[in-house]
C-alpha positions in Angstrom: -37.9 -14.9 31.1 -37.6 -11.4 29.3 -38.9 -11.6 26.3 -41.7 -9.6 24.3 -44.6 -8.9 27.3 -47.2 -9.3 24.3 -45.9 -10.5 21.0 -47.2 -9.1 18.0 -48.8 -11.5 15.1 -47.3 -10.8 12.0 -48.7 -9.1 9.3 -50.0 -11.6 6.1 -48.9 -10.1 2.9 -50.3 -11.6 -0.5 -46.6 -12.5 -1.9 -44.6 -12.1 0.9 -43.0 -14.5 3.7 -43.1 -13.6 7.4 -39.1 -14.5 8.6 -38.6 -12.8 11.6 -40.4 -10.8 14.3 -37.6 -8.7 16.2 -37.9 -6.1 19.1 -38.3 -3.6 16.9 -38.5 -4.5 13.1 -40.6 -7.4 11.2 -38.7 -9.0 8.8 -40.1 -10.8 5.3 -39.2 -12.3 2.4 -40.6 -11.5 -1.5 -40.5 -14.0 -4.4 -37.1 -12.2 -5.6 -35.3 -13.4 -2.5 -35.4 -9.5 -1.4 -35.6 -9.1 2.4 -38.6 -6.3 3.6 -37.6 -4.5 6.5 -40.7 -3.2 8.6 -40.0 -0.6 11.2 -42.6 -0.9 14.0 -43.3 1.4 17.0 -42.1 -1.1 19.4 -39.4 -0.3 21.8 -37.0 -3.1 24.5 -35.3 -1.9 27.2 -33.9 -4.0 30.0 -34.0 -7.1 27.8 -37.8 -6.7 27.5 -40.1 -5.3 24.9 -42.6 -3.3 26.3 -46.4 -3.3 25.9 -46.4 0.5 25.2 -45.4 1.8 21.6 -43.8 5.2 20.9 -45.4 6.3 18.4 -43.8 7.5 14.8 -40.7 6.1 16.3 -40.1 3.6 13.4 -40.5 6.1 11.0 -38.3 7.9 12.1 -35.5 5.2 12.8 -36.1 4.4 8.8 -35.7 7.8 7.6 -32.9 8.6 9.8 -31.1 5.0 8.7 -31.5 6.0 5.0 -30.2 9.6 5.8 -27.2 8.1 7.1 -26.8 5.5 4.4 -26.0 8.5 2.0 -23.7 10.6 4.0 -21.8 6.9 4.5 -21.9 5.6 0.9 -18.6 6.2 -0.2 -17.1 4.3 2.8 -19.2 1.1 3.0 -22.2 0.0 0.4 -25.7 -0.2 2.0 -28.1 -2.9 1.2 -31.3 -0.4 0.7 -32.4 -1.2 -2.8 -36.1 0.5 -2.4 -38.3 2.4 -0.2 -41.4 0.9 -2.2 -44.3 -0.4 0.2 -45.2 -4.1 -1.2 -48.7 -4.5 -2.9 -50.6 -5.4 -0.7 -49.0 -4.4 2.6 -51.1 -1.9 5.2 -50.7 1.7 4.6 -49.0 1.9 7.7 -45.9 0.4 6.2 -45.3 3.7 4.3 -42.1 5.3 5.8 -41.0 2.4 7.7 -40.3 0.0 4.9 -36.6 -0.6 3.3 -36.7 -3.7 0.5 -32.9 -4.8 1.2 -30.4 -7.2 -0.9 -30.1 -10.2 1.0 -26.9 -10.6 1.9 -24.7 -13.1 3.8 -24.8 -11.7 7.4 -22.0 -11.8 9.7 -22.7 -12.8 13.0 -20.9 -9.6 14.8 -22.4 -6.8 16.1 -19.8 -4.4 15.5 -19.3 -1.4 17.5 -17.6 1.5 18.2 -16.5 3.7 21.2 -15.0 7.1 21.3 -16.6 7.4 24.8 -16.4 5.2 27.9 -20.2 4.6 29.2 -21.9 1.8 29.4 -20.9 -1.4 29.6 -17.7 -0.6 28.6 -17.7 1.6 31.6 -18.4 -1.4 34.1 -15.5 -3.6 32.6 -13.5 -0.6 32.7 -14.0 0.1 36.3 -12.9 -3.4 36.7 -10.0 -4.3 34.4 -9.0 -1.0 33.4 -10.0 -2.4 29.6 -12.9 -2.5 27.3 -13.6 -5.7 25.5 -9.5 -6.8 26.3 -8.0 -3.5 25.6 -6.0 -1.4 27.9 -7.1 2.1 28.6 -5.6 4.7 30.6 -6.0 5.5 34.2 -8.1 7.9 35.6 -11.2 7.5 33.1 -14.6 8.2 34.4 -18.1 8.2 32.8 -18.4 10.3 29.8 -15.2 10.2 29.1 -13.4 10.8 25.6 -11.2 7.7 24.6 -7.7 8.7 23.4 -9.1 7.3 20.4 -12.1 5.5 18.7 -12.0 1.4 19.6 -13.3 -1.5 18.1 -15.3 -3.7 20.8 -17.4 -6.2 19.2 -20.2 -8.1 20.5 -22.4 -11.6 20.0 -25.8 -10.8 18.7 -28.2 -11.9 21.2 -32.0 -13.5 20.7 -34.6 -11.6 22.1 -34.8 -11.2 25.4 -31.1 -11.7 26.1 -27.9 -9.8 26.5 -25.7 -9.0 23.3 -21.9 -10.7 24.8 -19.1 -8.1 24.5 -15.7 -10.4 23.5 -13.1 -9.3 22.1 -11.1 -8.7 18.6 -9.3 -12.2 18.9 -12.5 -14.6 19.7 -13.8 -12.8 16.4 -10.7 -13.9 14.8 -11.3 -17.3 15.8 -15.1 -17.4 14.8 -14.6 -15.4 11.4 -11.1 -15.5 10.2 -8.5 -12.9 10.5 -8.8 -11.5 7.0 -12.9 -10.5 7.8 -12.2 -9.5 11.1 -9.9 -6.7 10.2 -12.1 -5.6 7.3 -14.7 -5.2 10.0 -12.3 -3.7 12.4 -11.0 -1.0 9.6 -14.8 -0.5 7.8 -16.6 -0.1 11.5 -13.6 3.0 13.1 -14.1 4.6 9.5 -17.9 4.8 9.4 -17.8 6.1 12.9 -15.4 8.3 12.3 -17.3 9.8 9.7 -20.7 10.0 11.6 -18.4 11.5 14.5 -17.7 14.0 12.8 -20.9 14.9 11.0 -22.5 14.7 14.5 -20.4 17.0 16.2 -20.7 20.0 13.6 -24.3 19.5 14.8 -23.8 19.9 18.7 -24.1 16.6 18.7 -21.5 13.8 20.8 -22.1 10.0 19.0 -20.5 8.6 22.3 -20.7 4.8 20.9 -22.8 3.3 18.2 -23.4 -0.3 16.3 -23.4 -1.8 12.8 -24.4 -4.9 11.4 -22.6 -6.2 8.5 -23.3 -8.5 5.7 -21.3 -9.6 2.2 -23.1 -9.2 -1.0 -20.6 -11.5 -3.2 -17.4 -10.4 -1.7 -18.6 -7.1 -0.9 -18.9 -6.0 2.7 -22.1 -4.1 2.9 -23.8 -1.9 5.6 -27.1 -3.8 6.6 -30.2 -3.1 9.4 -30.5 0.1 11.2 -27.4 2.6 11.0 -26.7 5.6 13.8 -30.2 6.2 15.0 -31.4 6.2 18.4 -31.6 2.7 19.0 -28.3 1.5 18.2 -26.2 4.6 19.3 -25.3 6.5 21.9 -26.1 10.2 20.6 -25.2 13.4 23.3 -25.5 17.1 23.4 -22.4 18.5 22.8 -23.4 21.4 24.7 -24.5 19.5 28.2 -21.1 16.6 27.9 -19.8 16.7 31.2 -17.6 13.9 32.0 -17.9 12.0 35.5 -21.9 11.5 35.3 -24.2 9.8 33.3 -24.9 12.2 30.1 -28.6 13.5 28.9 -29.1 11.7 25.4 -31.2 11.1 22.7 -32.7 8.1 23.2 -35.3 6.0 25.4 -33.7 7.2 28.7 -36.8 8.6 30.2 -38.6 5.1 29.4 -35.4 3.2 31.7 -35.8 6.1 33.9 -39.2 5.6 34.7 -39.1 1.9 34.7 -36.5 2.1 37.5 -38.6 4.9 39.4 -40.7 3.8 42.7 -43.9 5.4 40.2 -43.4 2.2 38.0 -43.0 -0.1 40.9 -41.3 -2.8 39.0 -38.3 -5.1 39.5 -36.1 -5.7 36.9 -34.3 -7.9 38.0 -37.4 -9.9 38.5 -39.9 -12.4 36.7 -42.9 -10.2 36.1 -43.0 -8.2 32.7 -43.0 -4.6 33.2 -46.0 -2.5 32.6 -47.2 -0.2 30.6 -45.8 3.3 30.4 -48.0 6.2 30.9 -48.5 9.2 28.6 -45.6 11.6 28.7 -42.8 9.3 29.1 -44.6 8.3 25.4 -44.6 11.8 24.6 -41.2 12.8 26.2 -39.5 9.8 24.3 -40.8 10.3 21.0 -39.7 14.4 21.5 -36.1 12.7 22.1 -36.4 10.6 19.0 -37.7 13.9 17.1 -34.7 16.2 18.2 -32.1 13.4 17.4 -33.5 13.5 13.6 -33.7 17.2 13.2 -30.6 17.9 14.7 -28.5 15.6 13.1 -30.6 15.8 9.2 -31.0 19.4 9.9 -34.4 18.7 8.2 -37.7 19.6 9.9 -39.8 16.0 11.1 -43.5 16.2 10.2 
């Protein structure tokens, strides 16, 4: 059963409650109600999280997250209210910590595609749709979308797949009125980051967003446009009709599906442990994603 291969104990903080340990963040609880986000170095792929961290790599999800929050503020209210590390907490929380409003989560996982790859891809190939919407003919991977869609998914437990459906099972599980203010808020933040990405040479093929209300407010919550929960592609390499190079944990899939890893995903055994430069190489992809796209320098 996929899974975490060796799953963490959390952290005891004086004052704080342990919630939540996810694939890649720990999640807690102070005497306000506040929720503390804690970024670790853990990465999943394949539905498993592996034994092997990447190092920095929360760090730099948090500080990219927070970079995006503000280029995205006027379009959808985050709920970041600090960057303070608890009393208490390791010194290793520094950088990787967001104290967050606790909000009333919705149980979407709502993306957006201005690129056919992925899973959209295989339905595609299929149906000729993505998530119940018709598409065009003659797409092929890598291809720009007339325009941006809306394709949402179930949020999975760890260790099992996220369930594309489409707009009008959301409908039915949230109401009509929420669903289109996810619909319109989710194009419109994309839009936005599309844009910003591409005046850096960058391609945001598809990306994700978790939304919750604070009061009647729909607010921006988790991770936002890093690495993990986007597609991002040099502009300068898109060539449509082949997978793309991007800026993510491909080298770690890559390996894990090479003979040198000699492991089956499809499977029962947990994979193993990933040696040194596909460590190196991924948290250089990580790296380049936050420099090109800040245009600040990562130290």
């Amino acid at each position: 059963m996929p899974g975490f291969v060796e799953k963490p104990e959390p952290v005891e903080v004086p004052g704080l409650t342990h919630l939540h340990t996810g694939k890649v963040r720990d999640l807690y609880q102070n005497a306000a109600g506040d929720l503390i986000m804690v970024a670790s170095d853990r990465t999943s792929v394949y539905d498993w999280v592996l034994p092997t961290e990447i190092p920095e790599k929360g760090r730099i999800l948090t500080q990219l997250s927070l970079w995006w929050f503000d280029q995205l503020s006027d379009l959808a209210p985050h709920h970041v209210l600090s960057t303070d590390v608890p009393d208490g907490a390791p010194a290793d929380w520094a950088g990787r910590t967001l104290v967050c409003k606790s909000l009333r989560m919705v149980p979407v996982e709502c993306v957006a595609r201005g690129y056919l790859t992925g899973s959209g891809l295989a339905e595609y190939r299929q149906t000729r749709t993505v998530c119940g919407l018709a598409l065009p003919e003659g797409l092929v991977d890598g291809s720009e979308l007339p325009a941006p869609i809306f394709t949402p998914a179930t949020k999975a437990a760890v260790g099992d797949h996220d369930e594309n459906v489409s707009y009008e099972e959301v409908v039915h599980q949230i109401g009509a009125d929420v669903a289109a203010q996810l619909r319109q808020t989710t194009l419109a933040v994309y839009g936005r980051a599309r844009d910003i990405a591409r005046e850096r040479g960058v391609i945001l093929a598809d990306t994700k967003f978790e939304f919750g209300f604070d009061g009647e407010q729909l607010t921006l919550a988790d991770e936002v446009l890093t690495p993990d929960s986007s597609r991002f592609w040099p502009a300068d390499l898109w060539e449509p009709g082949r997978a793309q190079p991007s800026f993510d944990k491909q080298f770690v899939r890559d390996w894990l599906t090479s003979p040198a890893a000699d492991w089956d995903r499809n499977g029962t055994l947990p994979p193993p442990a990933l040696p040194h430069e596909i460590v190196e190489s991924t948290r250089a992809k990580y790296v380049e994603a936050y420099e090109r796209l800040t245009g600040l320098s990562w130290s």
